[in-house]
C-alpha positions in Angstrom: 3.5 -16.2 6.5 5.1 -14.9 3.8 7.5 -12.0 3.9 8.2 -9.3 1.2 11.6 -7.2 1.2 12.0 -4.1 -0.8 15.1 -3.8 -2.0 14.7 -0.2 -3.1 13.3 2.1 -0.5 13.2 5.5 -2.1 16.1 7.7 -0.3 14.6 10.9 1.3 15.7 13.1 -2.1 13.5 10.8 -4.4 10.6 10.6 -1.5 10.9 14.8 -1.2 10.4 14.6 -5.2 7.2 12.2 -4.9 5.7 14.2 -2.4 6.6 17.3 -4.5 5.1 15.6 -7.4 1.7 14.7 -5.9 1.3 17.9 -4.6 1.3 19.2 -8.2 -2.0 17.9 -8.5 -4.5 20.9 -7.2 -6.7 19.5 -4.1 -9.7 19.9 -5.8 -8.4 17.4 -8.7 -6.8 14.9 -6.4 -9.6 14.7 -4.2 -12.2 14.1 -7.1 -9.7 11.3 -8.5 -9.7 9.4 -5.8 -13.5 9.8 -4.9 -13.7 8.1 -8.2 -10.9 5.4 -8.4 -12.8 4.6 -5.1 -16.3 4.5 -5.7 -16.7 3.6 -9.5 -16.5 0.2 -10.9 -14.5 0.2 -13.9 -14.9 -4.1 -14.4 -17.0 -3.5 -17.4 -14.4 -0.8 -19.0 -11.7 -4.0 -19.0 -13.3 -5.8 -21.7 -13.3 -2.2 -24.1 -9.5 -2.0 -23.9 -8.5 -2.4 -27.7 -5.0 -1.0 -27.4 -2.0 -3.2 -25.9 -2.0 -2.7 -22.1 1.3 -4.0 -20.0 -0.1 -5.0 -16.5 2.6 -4.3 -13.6 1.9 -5.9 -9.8 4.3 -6.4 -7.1 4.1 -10.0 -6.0 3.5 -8.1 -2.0 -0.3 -7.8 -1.2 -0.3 -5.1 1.6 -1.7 -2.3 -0.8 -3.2 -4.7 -3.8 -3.9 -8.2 -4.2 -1.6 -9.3 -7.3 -5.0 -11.4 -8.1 -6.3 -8.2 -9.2 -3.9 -8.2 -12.1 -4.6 -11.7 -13.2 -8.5 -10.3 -13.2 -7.4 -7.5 -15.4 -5.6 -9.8 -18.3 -8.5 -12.1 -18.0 -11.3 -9.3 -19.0 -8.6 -7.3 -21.0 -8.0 -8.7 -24.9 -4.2 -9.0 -25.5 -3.1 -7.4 -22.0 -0.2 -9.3 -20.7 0.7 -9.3 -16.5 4.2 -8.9 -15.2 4.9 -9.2 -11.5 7.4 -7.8 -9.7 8.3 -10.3 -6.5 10.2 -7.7 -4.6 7.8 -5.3 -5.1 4.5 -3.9 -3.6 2.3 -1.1 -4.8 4.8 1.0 -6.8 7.5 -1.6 -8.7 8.6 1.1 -11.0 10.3 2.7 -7.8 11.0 -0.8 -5.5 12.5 -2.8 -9.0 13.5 0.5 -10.8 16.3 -1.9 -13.0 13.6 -5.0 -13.5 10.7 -2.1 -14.3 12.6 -0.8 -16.7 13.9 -3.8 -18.3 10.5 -5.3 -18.7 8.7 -1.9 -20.0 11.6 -2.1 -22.4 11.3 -5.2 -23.9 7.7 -4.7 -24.1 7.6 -1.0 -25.4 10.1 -2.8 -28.1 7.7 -6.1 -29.1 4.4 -3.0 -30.3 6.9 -1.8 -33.3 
């Protein structure tokens, strides 16, 4: 068995700001977002992407299977996959440095 660290566990102010965030979102929005990111099946959308599209895993499968990114970039033209090995669901908060280097470098190869 493999076993994932995160090195960057969100400290309780940054977890209180989350939370605070999310619960921006009125219940009657966040509840119909994810009735849909759970029952509809976006697979055919992939292949209508035309705009560049920077696909971010964490290499740790206990919320998403990092396979699902490599099934993105193979149905999505010019979409490139980055994964994040010390990451799970949310590298931009678990690898804040690494997620910012490599949106960075990215954001700076479109001009």
């Amino acid at each position: 068995m493999v076993r994932f660290k995160t090195q960057h566990v969100p400290d309780d102010s940054r977890t209180a700001w989350i939370v605070e965030e999310i619960l921006k979102v009125p219940a009657s929005i966040a509840s119909t977002i994810l009735t849909d990111q759970t029952f509809r099946d976006y697979r055919e959308v992939l292949g209508t992407i035309t705009c560049p599209t920077l696909v971010a895993f964490g290499a740790d499968p206990k919320m998403t299977d990092p396979a699902a990114g490599s099934f993105i970039i193979e149905r999505t033209l010019g979409a490139e996959l980055v994964v994040f090995d010390e990451s799970s669901h949310v590298p931009f908060l678990e690898e804040p440095a690494e997620f910012d280097r490599v949106l960075s470098e990215w954001a700076s190869r479109l001009s």
